[in-house]
C-alpha positions as CSV (number, residue, x, y, z in Angstrom):
1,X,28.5,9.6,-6.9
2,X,28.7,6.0,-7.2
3,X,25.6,3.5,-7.4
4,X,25.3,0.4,-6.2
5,X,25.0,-2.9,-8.7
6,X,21.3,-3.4,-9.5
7,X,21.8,-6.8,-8.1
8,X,22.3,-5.8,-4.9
9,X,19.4,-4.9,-2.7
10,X,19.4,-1.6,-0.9
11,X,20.0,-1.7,2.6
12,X,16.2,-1.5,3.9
13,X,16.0,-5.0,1.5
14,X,18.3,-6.6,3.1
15,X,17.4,-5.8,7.1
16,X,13.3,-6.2,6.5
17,X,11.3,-8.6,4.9
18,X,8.8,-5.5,4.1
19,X,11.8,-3.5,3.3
20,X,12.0,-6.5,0.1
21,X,8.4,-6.3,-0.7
22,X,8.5,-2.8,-0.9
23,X,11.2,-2.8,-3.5
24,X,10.5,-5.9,-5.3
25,X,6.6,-6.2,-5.2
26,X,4.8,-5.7,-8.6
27,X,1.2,-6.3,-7.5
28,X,0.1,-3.3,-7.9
29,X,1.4,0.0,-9.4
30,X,-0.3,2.6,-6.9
31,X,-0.6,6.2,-7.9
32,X,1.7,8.5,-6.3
33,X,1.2,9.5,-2.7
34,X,-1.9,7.5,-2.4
35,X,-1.0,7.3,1.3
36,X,-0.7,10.6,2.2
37,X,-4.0,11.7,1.1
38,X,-6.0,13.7,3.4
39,X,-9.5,11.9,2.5
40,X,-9.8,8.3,3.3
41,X,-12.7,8.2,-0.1
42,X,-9.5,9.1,-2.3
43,X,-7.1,6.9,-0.7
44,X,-10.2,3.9,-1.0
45,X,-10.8,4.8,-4.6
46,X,-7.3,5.3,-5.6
47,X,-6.2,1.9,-3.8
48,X,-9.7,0.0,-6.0
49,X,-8.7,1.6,-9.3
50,X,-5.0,0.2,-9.0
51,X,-6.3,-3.5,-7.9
52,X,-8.8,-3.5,-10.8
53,X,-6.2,-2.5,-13.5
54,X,-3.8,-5.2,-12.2
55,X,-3.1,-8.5,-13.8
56,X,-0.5,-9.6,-11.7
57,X,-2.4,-9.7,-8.3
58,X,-3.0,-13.4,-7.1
59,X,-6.7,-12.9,-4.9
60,X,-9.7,-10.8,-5.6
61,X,-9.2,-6.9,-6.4
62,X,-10.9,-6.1,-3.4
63,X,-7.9,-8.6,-1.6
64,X,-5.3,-6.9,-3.1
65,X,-6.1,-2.9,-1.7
66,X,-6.8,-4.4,1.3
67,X,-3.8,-6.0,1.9
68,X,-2.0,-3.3,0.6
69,X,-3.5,-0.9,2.7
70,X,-2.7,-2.9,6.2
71,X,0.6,-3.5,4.5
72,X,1.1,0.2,4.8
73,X,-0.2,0.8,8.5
74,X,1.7,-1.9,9.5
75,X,4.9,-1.3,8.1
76,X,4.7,2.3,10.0
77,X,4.0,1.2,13.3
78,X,4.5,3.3,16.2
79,X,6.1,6.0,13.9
80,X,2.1,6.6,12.3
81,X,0.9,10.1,13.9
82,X,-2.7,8.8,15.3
83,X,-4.6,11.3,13.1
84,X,-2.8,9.4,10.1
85,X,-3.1,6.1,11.1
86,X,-7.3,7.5,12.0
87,X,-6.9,8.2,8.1
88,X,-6.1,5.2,6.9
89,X,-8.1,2.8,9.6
90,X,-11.0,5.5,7.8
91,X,-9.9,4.2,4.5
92,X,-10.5,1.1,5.1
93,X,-14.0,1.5,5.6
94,X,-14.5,3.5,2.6
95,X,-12.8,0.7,0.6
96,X,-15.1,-2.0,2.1
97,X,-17.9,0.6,0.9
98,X,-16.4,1.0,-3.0
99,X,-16.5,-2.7,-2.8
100,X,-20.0,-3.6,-1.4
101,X,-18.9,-4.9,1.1
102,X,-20.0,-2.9,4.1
């Protein structure tokens, strides 16, 4: 099997901007599968413990999940099943919440 150089970006890289963020993006390190939780709380509180332990975020932790989190629904699109994008709209509202900001 061969592999490509590491300087040359995957395919998704080089078609999509998001495609580049995705595989370039340091901002935050999120835990595995944070998206595909079932409860919007966990997806909320996983999203605010990964913005608080960064250093390398630019605005406010409560920015950063934020942004990461419409980053996600918007990168899906149409392909988001409505009771996952119903989810993650949820999430959003729960991470307002962990940041007292409701």
């Amino acid at each position: 099997m061969s592999r490509r150089p590491k300087s040359q970006p995957d395919k998704t890289a080089q078609k999509y901007w998001s495609g580049d963020v995705t595989s370039k993006s340091d901002a935050l390190d999120l835990e595995e599968g944070v998206f595909t939780f079932d409860s919007p709380g966990r997806i909320a509180q996983s999203l605010k413990r990964s913005a608080e332990a960064s250093n390398r975020r630019k605005g406010t932790a409560y920015q950063s999940a934020m942004s990461m989190l419409n980053f996600y629904i918007n990168r899906a699109g149409k392909n988001l099943p409505d009771d996952r994008k119903q989810v993650l709209e949820s999430a959003k509202d729960e991470l307002r919440k962990a940041f007292g900001r409701d």
